[in-house]
C-alpha positions as CSV (number, residue, x, y, z in Angstrom):
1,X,-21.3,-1.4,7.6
2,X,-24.6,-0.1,5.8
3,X,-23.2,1.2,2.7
4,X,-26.2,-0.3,1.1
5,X,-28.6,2.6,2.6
6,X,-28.5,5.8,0.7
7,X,-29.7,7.8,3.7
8,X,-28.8,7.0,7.8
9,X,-31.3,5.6,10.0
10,X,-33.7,8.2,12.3
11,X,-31.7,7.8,15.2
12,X,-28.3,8.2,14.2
13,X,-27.1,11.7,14.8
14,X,-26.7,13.0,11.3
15,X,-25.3,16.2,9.7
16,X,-24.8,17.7,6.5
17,X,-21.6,19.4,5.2
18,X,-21.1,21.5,2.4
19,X,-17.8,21.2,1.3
20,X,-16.4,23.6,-1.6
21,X,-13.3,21.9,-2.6
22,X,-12.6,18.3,-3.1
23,X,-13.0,15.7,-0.3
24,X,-9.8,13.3,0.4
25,X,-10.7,10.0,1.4
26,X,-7.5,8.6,3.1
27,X,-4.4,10.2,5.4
28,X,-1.7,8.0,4.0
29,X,0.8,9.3,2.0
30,X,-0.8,9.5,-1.0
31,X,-3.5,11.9,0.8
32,X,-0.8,13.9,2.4
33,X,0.9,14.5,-0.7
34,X,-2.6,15.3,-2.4
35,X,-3.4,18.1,0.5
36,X,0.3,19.8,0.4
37,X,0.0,20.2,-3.5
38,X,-3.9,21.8,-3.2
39,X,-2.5,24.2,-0.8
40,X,0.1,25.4,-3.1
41,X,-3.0,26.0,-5.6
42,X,-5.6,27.5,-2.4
43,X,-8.0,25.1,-3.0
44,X,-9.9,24.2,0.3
45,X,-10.4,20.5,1.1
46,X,-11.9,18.0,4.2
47,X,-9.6,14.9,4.4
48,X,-11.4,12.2,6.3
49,X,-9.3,9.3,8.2
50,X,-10.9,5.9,9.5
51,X,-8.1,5.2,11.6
52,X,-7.0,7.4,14.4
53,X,-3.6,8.7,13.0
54,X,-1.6,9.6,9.8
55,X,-0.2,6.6,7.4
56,X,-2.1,4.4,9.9
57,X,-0.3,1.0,7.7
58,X,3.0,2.9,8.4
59,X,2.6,3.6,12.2
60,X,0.2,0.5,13.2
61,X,0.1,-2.1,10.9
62,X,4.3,-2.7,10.3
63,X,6.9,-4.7,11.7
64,X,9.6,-2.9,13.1
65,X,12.7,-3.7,11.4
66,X,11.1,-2.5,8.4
67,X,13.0,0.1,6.1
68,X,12.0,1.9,3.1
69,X,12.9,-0.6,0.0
70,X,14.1,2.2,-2.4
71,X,16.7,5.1,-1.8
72,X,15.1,8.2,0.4
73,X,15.6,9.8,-3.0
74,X,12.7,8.1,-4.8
75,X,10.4,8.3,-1.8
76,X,10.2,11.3,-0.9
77,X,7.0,13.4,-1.2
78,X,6.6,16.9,-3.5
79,X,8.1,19.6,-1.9
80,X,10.2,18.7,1.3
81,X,13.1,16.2,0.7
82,X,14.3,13.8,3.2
83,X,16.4,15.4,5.9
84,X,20.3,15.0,4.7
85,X,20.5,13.3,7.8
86,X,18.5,10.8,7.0
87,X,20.0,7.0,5.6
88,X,19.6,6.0,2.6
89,X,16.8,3.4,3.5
90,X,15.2,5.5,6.0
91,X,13.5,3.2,8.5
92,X,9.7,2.7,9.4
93,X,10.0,5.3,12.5
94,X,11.9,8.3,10.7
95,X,9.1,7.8,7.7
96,X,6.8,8.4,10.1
97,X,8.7,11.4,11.8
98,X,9.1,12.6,8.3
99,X,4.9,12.2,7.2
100,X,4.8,14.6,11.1
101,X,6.8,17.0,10.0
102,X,4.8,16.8,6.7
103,X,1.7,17.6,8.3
104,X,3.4,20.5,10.3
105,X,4.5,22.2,7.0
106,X,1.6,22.1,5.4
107,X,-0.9,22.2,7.7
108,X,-2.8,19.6,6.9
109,X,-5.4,18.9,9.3
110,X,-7.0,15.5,8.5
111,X,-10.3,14.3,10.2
112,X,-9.3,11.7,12.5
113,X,-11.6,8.6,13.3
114,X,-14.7,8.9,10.4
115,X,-14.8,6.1,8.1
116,X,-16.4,6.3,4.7
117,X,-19.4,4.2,4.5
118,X,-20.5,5.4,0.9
119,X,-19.5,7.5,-2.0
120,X,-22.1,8.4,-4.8
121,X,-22.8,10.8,-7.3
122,X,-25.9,12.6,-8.0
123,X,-27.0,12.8,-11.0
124,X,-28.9,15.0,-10.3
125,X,-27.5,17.6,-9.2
126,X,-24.0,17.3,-10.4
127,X,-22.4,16.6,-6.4
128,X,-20.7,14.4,-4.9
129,X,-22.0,12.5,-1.6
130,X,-19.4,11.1,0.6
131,X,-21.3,9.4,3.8
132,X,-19.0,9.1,7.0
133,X,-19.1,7.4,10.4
134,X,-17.3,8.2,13.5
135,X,-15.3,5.1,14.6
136,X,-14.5,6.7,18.2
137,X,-17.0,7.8,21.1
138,X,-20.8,9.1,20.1
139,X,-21.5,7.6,16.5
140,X,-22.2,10.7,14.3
141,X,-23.0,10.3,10.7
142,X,-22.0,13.0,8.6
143,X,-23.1,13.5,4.9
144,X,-20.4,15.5,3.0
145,X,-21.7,17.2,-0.9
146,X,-18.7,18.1,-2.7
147,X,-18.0,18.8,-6.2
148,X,-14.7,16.6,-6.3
149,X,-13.5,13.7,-4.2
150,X,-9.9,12.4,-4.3
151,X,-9.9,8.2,-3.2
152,X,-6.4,8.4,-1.4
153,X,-6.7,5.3,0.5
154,X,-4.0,3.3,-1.3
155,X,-3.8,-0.3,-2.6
156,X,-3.0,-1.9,0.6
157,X,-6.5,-0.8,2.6
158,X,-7.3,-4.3,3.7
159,X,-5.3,-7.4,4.5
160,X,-5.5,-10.7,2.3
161,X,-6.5,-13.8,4.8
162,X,-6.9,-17.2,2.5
163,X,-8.7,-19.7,3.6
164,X,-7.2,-23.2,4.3
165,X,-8.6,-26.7,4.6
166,X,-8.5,-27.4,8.1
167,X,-7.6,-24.0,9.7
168,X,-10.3,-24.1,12.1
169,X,-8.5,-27.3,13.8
170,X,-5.3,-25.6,14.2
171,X,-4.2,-24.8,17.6
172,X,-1.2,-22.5,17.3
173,X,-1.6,-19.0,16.6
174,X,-2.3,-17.7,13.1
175,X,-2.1,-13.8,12.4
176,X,-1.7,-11.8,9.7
177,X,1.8,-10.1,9.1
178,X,0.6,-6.5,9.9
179,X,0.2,-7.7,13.2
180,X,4.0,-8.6,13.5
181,X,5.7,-6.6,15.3
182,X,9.1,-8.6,16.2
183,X,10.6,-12.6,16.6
184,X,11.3,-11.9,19.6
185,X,8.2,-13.8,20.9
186,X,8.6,-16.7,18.5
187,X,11.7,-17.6,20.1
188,X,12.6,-21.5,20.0
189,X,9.3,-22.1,18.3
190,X,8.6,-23.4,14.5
191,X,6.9,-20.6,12.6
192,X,5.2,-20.9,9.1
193,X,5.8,-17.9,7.3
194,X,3.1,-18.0,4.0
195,X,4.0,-16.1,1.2
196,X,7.3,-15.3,-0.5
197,X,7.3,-11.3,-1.3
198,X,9.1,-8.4,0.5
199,X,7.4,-8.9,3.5
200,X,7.5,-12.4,4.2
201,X,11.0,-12.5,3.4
202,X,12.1,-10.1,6.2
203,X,9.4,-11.4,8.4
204,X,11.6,-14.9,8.1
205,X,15.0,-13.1,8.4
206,X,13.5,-11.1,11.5
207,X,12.4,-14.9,12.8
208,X,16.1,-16.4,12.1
209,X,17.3,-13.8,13.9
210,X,15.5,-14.0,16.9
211,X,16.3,-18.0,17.2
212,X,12.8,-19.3,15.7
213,X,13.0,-21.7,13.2
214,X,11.1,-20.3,9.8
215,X,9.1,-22.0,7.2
216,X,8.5,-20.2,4.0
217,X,6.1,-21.2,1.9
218,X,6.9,-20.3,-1.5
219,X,3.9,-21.9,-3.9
220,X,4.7,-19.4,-6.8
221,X,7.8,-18.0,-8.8
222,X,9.2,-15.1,-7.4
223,X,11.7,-12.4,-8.6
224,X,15.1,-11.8,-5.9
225,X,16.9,-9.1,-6.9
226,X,19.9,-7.8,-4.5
227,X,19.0,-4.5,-3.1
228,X,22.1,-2.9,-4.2
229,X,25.3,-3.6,-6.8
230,X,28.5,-2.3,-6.2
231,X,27.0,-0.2,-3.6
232,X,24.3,1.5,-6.4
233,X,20.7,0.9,-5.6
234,X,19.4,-1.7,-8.2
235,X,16.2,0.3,-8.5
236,X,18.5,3.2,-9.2
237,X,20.5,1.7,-11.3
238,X,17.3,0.4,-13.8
239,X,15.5,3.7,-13.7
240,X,19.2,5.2,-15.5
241,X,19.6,2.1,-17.9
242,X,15.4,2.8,-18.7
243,X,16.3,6.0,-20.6
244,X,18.8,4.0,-22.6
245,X,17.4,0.9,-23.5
246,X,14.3,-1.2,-23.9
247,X,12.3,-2.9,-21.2
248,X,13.2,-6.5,-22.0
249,X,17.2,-5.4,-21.9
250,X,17.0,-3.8,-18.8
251,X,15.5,-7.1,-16.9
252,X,17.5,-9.3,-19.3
253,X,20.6,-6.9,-17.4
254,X,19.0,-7.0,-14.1
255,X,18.8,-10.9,-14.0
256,X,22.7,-11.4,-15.4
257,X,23.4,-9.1,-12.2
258,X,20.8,-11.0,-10.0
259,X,23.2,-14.2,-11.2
260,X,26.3,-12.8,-10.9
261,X,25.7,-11.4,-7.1
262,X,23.3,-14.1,-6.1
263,X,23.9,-17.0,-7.9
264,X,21.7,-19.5,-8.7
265,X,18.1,-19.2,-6.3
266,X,16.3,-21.6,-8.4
267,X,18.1,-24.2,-6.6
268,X,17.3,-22.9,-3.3
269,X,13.5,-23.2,-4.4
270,X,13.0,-20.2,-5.6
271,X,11.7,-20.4,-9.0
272,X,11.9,-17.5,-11.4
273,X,8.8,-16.1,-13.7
274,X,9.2,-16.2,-17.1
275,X,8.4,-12.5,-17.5
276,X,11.4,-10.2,-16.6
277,X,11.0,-8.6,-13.1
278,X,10.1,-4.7,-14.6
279,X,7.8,-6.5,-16.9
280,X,6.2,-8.1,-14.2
281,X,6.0,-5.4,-12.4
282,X,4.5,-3.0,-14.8
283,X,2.0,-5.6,-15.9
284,X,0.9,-7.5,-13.4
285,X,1.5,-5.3,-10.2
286,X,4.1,-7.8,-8.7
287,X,7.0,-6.5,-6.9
288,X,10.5,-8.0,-7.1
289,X,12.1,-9.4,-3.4
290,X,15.1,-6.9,-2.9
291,X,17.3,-8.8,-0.8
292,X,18.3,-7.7,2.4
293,X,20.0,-10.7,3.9
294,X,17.2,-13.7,3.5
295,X,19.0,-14.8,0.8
296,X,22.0,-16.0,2.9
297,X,19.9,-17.7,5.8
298,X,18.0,-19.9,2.9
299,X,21.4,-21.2,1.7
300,X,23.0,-22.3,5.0
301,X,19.3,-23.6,6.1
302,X,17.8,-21.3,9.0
303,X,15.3,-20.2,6.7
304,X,13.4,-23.3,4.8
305,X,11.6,-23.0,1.9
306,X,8.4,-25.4,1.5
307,X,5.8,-25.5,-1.2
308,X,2.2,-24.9,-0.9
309,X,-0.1,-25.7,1.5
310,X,-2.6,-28.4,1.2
311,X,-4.1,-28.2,5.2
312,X,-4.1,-27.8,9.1
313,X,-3.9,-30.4,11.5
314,X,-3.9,-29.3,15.3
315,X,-0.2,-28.9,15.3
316,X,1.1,-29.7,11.6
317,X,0.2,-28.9,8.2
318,X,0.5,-30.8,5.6
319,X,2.5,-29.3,2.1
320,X,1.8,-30.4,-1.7
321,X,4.0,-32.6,-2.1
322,X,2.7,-34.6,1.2
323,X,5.3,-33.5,3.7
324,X,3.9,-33.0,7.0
325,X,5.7,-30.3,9.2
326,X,4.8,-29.4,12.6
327,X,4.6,-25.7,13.3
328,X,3.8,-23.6,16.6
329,X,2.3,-20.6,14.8
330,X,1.8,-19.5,11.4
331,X,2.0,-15.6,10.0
332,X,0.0,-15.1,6.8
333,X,2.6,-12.9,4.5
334,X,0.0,-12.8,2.0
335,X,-0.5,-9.4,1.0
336,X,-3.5,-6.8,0.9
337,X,-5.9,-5.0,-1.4
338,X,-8.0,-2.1,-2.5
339,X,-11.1,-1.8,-0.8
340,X,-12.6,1.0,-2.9
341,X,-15.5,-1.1,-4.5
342,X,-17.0,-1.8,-0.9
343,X,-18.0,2.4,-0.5
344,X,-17.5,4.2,-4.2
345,X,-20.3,3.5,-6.2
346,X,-18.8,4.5,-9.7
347,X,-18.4,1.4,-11.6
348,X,-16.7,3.3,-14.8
349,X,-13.6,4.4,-13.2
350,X,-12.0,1.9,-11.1
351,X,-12.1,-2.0,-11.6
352,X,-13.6,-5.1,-9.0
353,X,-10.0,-5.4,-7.5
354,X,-10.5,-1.4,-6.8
355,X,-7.9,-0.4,-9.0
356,X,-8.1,2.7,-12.0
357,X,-8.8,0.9,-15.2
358,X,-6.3,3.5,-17.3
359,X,-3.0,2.5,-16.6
360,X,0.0,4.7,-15.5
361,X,0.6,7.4,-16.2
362,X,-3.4,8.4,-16.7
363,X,-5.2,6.6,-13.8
364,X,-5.4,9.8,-11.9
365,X,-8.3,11.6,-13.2
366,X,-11.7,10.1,-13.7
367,X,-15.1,11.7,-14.9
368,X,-17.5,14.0,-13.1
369,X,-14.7,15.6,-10.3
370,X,-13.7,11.8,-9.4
371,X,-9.8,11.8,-9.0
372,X,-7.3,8.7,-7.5
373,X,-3.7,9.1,-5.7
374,X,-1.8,6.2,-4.7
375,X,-3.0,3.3,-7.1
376,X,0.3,3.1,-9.4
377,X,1.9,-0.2,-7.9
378,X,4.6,2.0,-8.4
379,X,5.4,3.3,-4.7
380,X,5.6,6.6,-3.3
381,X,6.8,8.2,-6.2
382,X,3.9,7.0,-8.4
383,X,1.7,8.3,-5.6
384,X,3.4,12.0,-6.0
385,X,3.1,12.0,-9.6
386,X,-0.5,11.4,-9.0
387,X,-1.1,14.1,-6.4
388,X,0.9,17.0,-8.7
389,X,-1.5,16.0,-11.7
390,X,-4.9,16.1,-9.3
391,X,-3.7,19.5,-7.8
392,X,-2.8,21.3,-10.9
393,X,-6.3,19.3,-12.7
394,X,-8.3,21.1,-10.0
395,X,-6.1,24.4,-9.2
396,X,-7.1,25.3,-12.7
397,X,-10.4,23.9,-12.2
398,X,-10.7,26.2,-8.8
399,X,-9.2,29.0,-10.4
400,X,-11.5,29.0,-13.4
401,X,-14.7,28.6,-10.7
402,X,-13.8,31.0,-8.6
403,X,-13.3,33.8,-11.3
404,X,-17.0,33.1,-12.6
405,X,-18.2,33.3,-9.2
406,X,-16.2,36.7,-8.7
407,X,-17.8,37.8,-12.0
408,X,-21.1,36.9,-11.5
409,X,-21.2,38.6,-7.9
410,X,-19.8,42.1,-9.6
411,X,-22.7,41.3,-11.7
């Protein structure tokens, strides 16, 4: 996408922007949450968009049974709760309806359809340049100097495809799970289903319960955790035991509970880590299934769980342990990643997987105005503890500016 060129070619229409507040890469949550705080401290900003909408992952890249995983409580962004309305797992289209009436209260007014090609900092002069194309109509590069830039574009930027012996021969279709939408179309066929997390367990419930026949391929261990106990969210119910006791009790707690409300999954074929579920989470970035109803359809056998895959054939694939299966189509529930290293050139705050090298709670802030929202792998509420630490950083940053300035013009 030329983010290897400092400068755009001669005939590219080009412009240059002062900006003189912070520029906010990313419309997503994390961004909108970053915006509504930096009003609250007047501090001007330009949030630029690639796609053509708010929390594009949200509104074009989800399937559409999806729900909110934790209670509204622990989702919601700083300053406007959930409407009381609302369920306690809101679902994917009153998220959205809540991110609107986000934008409405706080005016946020992101720019729609300019992709970053390239973020550096000059030396120099002590600015920020943040290179943009428009992804719609007449391409227009823009050229934004800024003193401050906020990466808002989340952990989940860019879908994971892996490649597979013999993929090229397969004749079914193969798509990536942010392109499902429903099972509705899979009806009466057999659909691999690869990967084992949140989303590729509901993808194979959502399958089941259109009258496909699912195969989950489950090549690592892999947390399940029932979504609620005696009607108390299990998320809820660590965070309370957390100010109580130690890490390892809590998951030690967590998994007798797991037992005692879903039995044993190993022998379903669904082997446990060794590390405790929070651990894993907080140290490795890996999310425990909460179940939502998968569970059941494993045990009586709509869903099947297959290990890995060793390759393709035109209509079968072939599994580890030799087992050949044939499938009609295949949806890759294999996850996504930061792309931040592809367009910020700053290789001192965030790592090759594009995540900050200072774990929670300090990843937020990183040197010469260069600030990150949304890169907790601890959900929405990690993101809004981010966003209140950038905006007060630079509120008091702004403030302290400004009053110079004010100074220096009575001068």
């Amino acid at each position: 996408m030329g983010n290897d060129h400092d400068f755009p070619s001669a005939a590219t229409p080009h412009r240059v922007v002062w900006v003189s507040g912070p520029v906010i890469v990313g419309a997503g949550p994390s961004g909108l949450a970053t915006a509504a705080c930096l009003r609250d401290h007047g501090v001007p900003y330009v949030m630029v968009e690639k796609s053509d909408c708010i929390a594009s992952l949200w509104q074009h890249r989800s399937y559409d049974r999806l729900k909110l995983h934790l209670p509204k409580q622990f989702c919601q962004l700083p300053k406007l709760p959930f409407p009381s309305h609302y369920p306690q797992y809101p679902t994917k289209r009153q998220f959205v309806s809540y991110l609107e009436s986000y934008v409405g209260k706080f005016d946020i007014r992101p720019q729609f359809n300019e992709c970053v090609l390239l973020v550096k900092y000059d030396e120099l002069s002590g600015l920020w340049r943040v290179r943009t194309v428009t992804t719609t109509g007449e391409v227009v590069e823009t050229e934004y100097i800024c003193r401050w830039v906020v990466v808002a574009t989340g952990e989940n930027a860019e879908r994971i495809v892996p490649e597979f012996d013999g993929a090229e021969e397969f004749a079914g279709e193969m798509t990536h799970v942010c392109e499902y939408k429903c099972g509705e179309k899979f009806r009466g066929k057999k659909v691999l289903v690869v990967g084992c997390g949140n989303s590729g367990m509901e993808v194979s419930l959502d399958l089941s319960n259109h009258n496909a026949e699912p195969f989950m391929v489950v090549r690592d261990s892999v947390h399940v955790l029932p979504r609620e106990v005696m009607g108390k969210s299990t998320f809820e119910l660590a965070m309370m035991l957390m100010r109580w006791l130690p890490l390892w009790l809590v998951d030690k707690l967590l998994l007798t509970l797991a037992w005692f409300v879903l039995g044993n999954v190993e022998k379903h074929g669904l082997k446990r880590p060794s590390m405790g579920p929070l651990e894993l989470k907080n140290t490795k970035g890996k999310t425990p299934v909460l179940d939502v109803g998968a569970l059941e359809k494993i045990r009586n056998g709509d869903i099947k769980i297959v290990p890995g895959l060793r390759r393709f054939f035109r209509n079968s694939v072939e599994l580890m342990n030799g087992e050949r299966v044939d499938v009609d189509a295949v949806i890759l529930a294999t996850g996504y990643r930061s792309n931040v290293p592809s367009w910020l050139k700053d290789g001192e705050f965030f790592t090759e997987d594009g995540f900050p090298k200072s774990p929670f709670p300090d990843g937020w802030k990183g040197n010469n105005g260069l600030y990150s929202v949304g890169f907790t792998r601890r959900g929405l509420a990690g993101a809004s503890h981010d966003a209140v630490q950038v905006a007060k950083d630079l509120g008091e940053v702004w403030k302290e500016e400004t009053r110079q300035n004010r100074l220096t013009t009575r001068w």
